[in-house]
C-alpha positions as CSV (number, residue, x, y, z in Angstrom):
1,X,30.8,-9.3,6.3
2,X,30.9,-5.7,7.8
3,X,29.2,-4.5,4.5
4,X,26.2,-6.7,5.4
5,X,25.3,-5.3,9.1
6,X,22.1,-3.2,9.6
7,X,20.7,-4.0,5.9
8,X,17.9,-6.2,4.9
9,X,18.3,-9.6,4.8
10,X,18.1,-10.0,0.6
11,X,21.6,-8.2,0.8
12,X,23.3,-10.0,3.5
13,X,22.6,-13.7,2.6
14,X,22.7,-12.7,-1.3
15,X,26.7,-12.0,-0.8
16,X,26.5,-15.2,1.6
17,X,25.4,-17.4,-1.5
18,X,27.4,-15.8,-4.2
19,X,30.6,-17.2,-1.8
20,X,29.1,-20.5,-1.8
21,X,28.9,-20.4,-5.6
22,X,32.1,-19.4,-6.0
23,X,33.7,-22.2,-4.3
24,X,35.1,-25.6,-6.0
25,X,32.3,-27.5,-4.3
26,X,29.8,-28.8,-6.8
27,X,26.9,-28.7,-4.0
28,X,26.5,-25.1,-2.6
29,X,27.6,-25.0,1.1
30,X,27.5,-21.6,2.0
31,X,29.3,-20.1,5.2
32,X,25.0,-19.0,5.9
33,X,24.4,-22.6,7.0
34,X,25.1,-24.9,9.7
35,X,27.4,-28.1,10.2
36,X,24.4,-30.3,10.9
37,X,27.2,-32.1,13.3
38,X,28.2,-28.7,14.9
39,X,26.5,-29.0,19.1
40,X,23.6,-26.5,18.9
41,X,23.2,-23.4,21.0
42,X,20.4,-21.7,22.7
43,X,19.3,-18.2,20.8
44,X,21.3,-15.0,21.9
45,X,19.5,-12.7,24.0
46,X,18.5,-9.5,22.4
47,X,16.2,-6.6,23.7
48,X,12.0,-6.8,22.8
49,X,9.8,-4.1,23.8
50,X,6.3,-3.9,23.1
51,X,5.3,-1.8,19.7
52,X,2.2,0.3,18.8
53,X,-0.9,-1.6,18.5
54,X,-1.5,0.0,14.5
55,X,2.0,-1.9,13.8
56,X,1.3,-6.1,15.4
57,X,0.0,-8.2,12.5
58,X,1.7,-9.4,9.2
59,X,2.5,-7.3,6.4
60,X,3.8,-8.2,3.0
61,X,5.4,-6.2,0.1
62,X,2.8,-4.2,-1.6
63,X,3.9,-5.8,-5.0
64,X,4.2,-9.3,-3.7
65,X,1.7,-11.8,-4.2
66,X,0.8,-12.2,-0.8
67,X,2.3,-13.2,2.5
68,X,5.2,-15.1,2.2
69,X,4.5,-17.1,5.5
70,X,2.2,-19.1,3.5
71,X,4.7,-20.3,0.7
72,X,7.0,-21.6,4.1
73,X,4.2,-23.0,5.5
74,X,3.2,-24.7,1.8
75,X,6.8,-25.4,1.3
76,X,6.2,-23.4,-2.0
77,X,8.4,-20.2,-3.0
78,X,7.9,-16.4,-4.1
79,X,10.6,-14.1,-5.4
80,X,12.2,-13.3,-8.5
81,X,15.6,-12.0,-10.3
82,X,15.5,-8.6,-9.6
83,X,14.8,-5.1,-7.5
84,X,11.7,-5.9,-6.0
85,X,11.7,-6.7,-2.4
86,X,9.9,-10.0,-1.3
87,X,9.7,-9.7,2.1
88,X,6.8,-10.4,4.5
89,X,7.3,-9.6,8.5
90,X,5.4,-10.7,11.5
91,X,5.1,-8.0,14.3
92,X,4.1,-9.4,18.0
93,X,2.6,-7.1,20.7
94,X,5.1,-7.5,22.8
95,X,7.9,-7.8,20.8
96,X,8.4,-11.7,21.3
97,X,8.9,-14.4,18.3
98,X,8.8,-12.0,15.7
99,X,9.3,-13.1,11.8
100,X,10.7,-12.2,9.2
101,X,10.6,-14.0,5.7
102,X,12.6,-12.7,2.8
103,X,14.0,-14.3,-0.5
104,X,16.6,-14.2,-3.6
105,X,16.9,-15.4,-6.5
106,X,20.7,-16.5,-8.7
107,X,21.1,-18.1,-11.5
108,X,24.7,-19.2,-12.6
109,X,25.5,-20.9,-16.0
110,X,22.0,-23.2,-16.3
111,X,21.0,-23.8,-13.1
112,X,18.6,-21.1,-11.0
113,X,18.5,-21.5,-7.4
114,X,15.9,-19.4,-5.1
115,X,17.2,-18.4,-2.0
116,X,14.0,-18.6,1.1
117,X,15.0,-17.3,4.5
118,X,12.9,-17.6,7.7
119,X,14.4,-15.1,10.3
120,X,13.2,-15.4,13.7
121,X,14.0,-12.8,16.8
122,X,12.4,-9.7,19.0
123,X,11.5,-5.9,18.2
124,X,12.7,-3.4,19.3
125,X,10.6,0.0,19.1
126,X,11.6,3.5,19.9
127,X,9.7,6.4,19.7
128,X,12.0,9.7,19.2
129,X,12.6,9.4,16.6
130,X,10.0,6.4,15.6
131,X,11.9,3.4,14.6
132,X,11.5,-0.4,14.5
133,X,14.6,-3.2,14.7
134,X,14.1,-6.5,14.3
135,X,16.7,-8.1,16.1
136,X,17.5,-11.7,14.5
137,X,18.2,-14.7,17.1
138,X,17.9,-18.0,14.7
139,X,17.2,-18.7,11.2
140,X,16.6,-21.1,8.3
141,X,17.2,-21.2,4.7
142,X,15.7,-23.2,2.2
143,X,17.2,-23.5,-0.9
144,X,14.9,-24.3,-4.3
145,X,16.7,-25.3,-7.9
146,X,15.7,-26.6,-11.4
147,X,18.2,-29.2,-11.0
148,X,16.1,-31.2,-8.1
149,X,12.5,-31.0,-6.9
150,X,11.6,-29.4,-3.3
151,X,14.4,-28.2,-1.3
152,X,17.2,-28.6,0.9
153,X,16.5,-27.1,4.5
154,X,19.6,-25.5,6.6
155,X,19.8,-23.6,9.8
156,X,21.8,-19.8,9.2
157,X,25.1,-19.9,11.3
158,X,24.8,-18.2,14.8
159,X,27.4,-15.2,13.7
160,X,25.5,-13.9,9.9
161,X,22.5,-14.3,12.3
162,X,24.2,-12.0,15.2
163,X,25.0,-9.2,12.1
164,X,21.1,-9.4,11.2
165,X,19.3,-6.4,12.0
166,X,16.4,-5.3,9.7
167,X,15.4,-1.1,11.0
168,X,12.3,0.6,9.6
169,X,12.3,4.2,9.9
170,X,9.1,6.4,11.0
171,X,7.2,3.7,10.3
172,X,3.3,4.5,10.0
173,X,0.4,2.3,9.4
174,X,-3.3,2.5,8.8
175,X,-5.9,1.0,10.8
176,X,-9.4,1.4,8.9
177,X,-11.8,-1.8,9.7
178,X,-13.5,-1.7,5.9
179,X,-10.7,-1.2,3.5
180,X,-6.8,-2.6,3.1
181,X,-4.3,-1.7,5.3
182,X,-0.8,-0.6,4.6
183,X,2.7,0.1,6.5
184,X,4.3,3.3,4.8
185,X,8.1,3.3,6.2
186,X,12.1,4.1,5.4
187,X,14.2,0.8,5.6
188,X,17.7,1.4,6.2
189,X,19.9,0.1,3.5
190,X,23.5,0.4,4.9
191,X,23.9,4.2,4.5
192,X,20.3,4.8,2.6
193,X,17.0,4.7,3.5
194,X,15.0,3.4,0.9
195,X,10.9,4.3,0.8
196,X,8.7,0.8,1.0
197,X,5.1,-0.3,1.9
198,X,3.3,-3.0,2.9
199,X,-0.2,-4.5,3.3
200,X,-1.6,-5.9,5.7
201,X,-3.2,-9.8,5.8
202,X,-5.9,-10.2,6.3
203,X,-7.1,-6.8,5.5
204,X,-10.2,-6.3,2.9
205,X,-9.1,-5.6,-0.5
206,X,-12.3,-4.8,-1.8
207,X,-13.9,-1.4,-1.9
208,X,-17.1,-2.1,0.7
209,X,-14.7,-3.9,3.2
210,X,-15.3,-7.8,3.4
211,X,-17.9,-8.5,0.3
212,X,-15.7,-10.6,-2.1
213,X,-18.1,-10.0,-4.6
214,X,-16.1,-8.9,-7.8
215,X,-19.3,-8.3,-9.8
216,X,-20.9,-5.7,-7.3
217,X,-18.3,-5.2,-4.0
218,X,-21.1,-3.5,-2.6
219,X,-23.6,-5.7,-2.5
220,X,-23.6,-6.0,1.5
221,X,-22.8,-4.0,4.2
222,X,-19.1,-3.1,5.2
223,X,-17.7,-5.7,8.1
224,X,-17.5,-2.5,10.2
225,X,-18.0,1.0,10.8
226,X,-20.7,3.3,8.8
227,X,-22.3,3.2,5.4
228,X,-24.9,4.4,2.8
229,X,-27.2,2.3,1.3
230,X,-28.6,3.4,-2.1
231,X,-30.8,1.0,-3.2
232,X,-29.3,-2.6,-2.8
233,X,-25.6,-1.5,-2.9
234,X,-23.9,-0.2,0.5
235,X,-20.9,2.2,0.7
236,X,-18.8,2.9,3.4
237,X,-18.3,6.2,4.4
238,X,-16.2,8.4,6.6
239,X,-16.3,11.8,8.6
240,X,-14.1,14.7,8.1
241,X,-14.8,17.9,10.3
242,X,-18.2,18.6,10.3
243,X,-19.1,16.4,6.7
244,X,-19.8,13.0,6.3
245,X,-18.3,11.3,2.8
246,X,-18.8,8.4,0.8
247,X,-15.4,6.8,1.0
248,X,-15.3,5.0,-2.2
249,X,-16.8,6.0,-5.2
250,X,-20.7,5.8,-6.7
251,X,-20.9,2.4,-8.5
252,X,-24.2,2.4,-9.6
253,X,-26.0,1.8,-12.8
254,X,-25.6,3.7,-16.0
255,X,-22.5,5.5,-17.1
256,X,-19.2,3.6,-18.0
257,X,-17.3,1.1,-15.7
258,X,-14.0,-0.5,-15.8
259,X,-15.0,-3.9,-14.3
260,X,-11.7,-5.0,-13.4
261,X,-11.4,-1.9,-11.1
262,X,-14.5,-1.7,-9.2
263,X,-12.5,0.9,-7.2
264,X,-13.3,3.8,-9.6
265,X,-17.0,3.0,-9.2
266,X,-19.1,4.3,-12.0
267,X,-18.2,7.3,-14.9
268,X,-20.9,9.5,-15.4
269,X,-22.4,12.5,-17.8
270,X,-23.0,15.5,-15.9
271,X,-26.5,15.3,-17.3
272,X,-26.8,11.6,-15.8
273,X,-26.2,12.6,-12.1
274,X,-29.7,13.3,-12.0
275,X,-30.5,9.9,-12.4
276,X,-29.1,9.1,-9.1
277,X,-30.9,8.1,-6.0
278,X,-30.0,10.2,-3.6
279,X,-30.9,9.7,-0.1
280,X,-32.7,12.5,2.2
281,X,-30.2,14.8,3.5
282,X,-27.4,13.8,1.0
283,X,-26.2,15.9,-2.1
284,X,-23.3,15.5,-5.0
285,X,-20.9,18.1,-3.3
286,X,-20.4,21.7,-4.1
287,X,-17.5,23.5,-4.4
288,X,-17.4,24.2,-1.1
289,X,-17.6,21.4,0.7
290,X,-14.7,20.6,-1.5
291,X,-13.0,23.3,-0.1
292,X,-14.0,22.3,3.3
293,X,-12.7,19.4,2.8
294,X,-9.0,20.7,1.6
295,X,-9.4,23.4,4.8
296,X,-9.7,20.1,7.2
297,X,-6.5,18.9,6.2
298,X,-4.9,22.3,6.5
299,X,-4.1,22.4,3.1
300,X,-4.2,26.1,1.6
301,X,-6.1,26.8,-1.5
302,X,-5.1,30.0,-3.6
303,X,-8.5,31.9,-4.5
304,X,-6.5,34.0,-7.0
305,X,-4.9,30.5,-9.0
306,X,-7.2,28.6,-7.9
307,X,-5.1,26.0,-6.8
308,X,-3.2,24.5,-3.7
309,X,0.1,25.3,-4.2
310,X,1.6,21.8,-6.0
311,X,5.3,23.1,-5.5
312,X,5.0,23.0,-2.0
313,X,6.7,19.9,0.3
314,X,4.1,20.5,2.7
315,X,1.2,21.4,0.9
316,X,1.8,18.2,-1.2
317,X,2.0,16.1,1.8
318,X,-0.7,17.2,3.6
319,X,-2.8,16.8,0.5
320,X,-1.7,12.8,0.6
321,X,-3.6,12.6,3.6
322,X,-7.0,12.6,0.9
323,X,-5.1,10.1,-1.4
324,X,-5.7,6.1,-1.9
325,X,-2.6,4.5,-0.8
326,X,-2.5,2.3,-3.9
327,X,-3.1,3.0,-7.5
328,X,-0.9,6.6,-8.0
329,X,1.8,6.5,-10.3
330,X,4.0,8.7,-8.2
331,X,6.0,7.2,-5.9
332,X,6.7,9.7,-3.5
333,X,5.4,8.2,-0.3
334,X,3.0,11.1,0.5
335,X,0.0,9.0,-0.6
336,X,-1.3,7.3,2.8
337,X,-4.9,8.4,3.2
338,X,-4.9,9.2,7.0
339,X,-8.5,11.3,6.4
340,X,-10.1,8.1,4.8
341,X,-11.5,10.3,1.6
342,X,-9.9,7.5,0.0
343,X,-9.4,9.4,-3.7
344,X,-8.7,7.4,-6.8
345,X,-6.6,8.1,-9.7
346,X,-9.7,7.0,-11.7
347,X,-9.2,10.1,-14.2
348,X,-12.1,10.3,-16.8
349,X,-13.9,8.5,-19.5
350,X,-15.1,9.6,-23.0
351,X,-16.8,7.4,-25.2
352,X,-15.0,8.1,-28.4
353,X,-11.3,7.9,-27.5
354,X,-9.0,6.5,-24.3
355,X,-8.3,9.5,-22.5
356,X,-4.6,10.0,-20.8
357,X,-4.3,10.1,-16.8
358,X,-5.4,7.2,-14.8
359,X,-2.8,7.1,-11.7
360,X,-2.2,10.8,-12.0
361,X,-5.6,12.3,-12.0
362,X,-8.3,12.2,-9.6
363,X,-11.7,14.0,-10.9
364,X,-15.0,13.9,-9.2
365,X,-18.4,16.1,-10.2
366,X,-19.4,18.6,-7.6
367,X,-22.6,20.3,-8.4
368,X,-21.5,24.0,-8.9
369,X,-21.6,25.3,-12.4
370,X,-19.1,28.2,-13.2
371,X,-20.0,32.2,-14.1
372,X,-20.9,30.0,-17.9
373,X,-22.9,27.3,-16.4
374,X,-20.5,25.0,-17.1
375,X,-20.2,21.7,-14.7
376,X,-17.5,22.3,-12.2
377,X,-15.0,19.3,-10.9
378,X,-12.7,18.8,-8.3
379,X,-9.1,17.6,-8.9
380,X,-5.9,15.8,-7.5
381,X,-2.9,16.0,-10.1
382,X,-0.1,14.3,-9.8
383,X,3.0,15.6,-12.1
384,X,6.4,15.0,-11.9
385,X,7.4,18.0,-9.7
386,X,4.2,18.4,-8.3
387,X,0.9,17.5,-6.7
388,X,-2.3,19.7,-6.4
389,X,-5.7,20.4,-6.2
390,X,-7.9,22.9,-8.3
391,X,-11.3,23.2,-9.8
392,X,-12.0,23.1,-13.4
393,X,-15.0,23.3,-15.9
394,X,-15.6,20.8,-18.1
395,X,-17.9,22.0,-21.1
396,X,-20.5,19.5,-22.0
397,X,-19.8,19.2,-25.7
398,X,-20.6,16.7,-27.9
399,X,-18.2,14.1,-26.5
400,X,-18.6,15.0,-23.0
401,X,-16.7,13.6,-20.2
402,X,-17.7,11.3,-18.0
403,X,-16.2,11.4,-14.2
404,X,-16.7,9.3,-11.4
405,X,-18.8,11.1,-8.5
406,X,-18.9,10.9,-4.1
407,X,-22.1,11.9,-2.0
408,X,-21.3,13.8,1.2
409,X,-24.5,14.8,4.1
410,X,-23.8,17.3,7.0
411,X,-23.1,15.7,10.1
């Protein structure tokens, strides 16, 4: 049992059911449940303390299928044999009747049992450094198997729910009001911290903010904060420094689209742009406000290499702040999109061939041509080492590329 203290719960009630199924009895009573005889107690006392506003709510695993609150509610299950963590946690204001869910799945010889635990306790928060325990004071297990339908329902023995701790490390979350939100941490993992993310329920999913519309996502206004209307469509936007942004990408007609990610909005020709509507006191973006943008993130752009400097810990963070927190290859953490810009891994389309990139490459037109008077565009690049930003010209050729697009006004 010493093994099992401070690590998430998958862990220490995983090693709790491998000794039940290594025991002679033919029905799996592991130590992790209660004598339904045994006189009850009242839950231990352990401390609460009230935790930043931009952490209370419900967050799931990013590649979960949703909250797993639900499936306990349903009395369905969610999990699977392997590395992926299904957990789902539910943060109070102030601390109080927090919950987390969490689940495992064995299978020995021909039977597969899945493992659902309901933790229940307080949180904990300090701020130097940031760090959030959740402090277990009861829980419950239900336990799934091919060899019978629904499942058998225990209560987790007062001392494996004592050793329960579950610690998130500089935990940081978003807190936009049109797009998802997500919960960037370090969980500690006995001597390890291991990187994870979560979204938040509830949150919008689509790319206006509340308009479930898969066909056009921006065919009504976000829920909150500002937009642009173009025609019938509405996009939300966000200001950086002095310049107001489209946040999401130009979906409108024409071009190529990829209509099961309405996300990377709508490919264009260089020579199309001039078919969009743009609104009075809007423009495609220049060069410079690109660099404006880069300079109001302090991120340092090389005029000589024309580059940010993709080698650089900093420099690579700093330029996550401009990133989507979903869709990059890379899992380095440093995506989180604190500006809002909301950048894409969208890459490029061509009409004769299926270009390489989408996760890793981020292009959008500006409307600078070079010394050549050749179409400039503004990139993020992921690579294995590094992630940067630079400029490029992309010829128009005779299979020219076609790159998704952002409008920006001055404020």
């Amino acid at each position: 049992m010493k093994a099992i203290q401070n690590v998430f719960s998958k862990l220490m009630l995983s090693a709790l059911v491998v000794i039940a199924m290594c025991s002679c009895e033919k029905e799996d009573t592991s130590p992790a449940v209660v004598d339904p005889n045994a006189p009850t107690t009242p839950p231990r006392e352990t401390p609460f303390t009230e935790i930043p506003d931009e952490l209370v709510g419900t967050w799931y695993g990013d590649r979960n299928d949703g909250p797993m609150n639900v499936n306990w509610d349903q009395g369905s299950f969610q999990g699977e044999v392997g590395f992926i963590e299904f957990r789902t946690m539910v943060f109070t204001k102030n601390g109080k009747n927090a919950v987390e869910y969490s689940s495992d799945v064995i299978t020995l010889g021909d039977e597969t049992k899945q493992y659902f635990y309901k933790m229940t306790g307080t949180l904990e928060y300090k701020s130097n450094p940031a760090q959030l325990t959740f402090h277990a004071q009861s829980g419950k297990m239900r336990i799934f198997s091919n060899k019978y339908t629904g499942y058998k329902e225990h209560d987790i023995i007062q001392k494996d729910v004592d050793n329960y701790e579950s610690i998130l490390v500089n935990p940081e979350a978003t807190t936009f009001s049109t797009s998802t939100n997500y919960l960037n941490a370090k969980r500690v993992d006995g001597a390890t911290q291991l990187t994870v993310k979560y979204i938040k329920a509830g949150s919008s999913t689509t790319p206006g903010g509340g308009n479930p519309n898969p066909s056009d996502p921006y065919s009504a206004p976000p829920s909150a904060g500002t937009y642009l209307q173009i025609g019938n469509q509405y996009y939300p936007t966000v200001t950086i420094g002095n310049l107001e942004w489209m946040s999401v990408n130009y979906a409108g007609v024409g071009g190529i689209k990829d209509s099961s990610k309405p996300q990377y909005g709508t490919y264009f020709k260089y020579a199309d742009l001039d078919d969009i509507q743009i609104p009075t006191g809007w423009r495609i973006p220049t060069k410079q406000d690109y660099l404006a943008l880069l300079k109001s993130q302090g991120i340092r752009f090389d005029e000589v290499w024309e580059s940010t400097d993709g080698a650089d810990l900093q420099s690579k963070k700093l330029l996550g702040q401009l990133m989507s927190t979903t869709g990059w290859l890379k899992q380095d953490g440093f995506a989180n999109n604190k500006s809002g810009f909301n950048a894409v891994p969208a890459n490029l389309q061509v009409t004769n061939g299926n270009p390489h990139g989408e996760g890793t490459n981020c292009l959008l037109w500006t409307s600078t041509l070079d010394a050549e008077e050749n179409p400039v565009v503004f990139k993020i690049i992921q690579l294995p080492s590094d992630t940067y930003s630079s400029f490029s010209a992309y010829p128009v050729g005779f299979n020219p590329a076609h790159i998704p697009v952002r409008l920006v006004r001055n404020k």
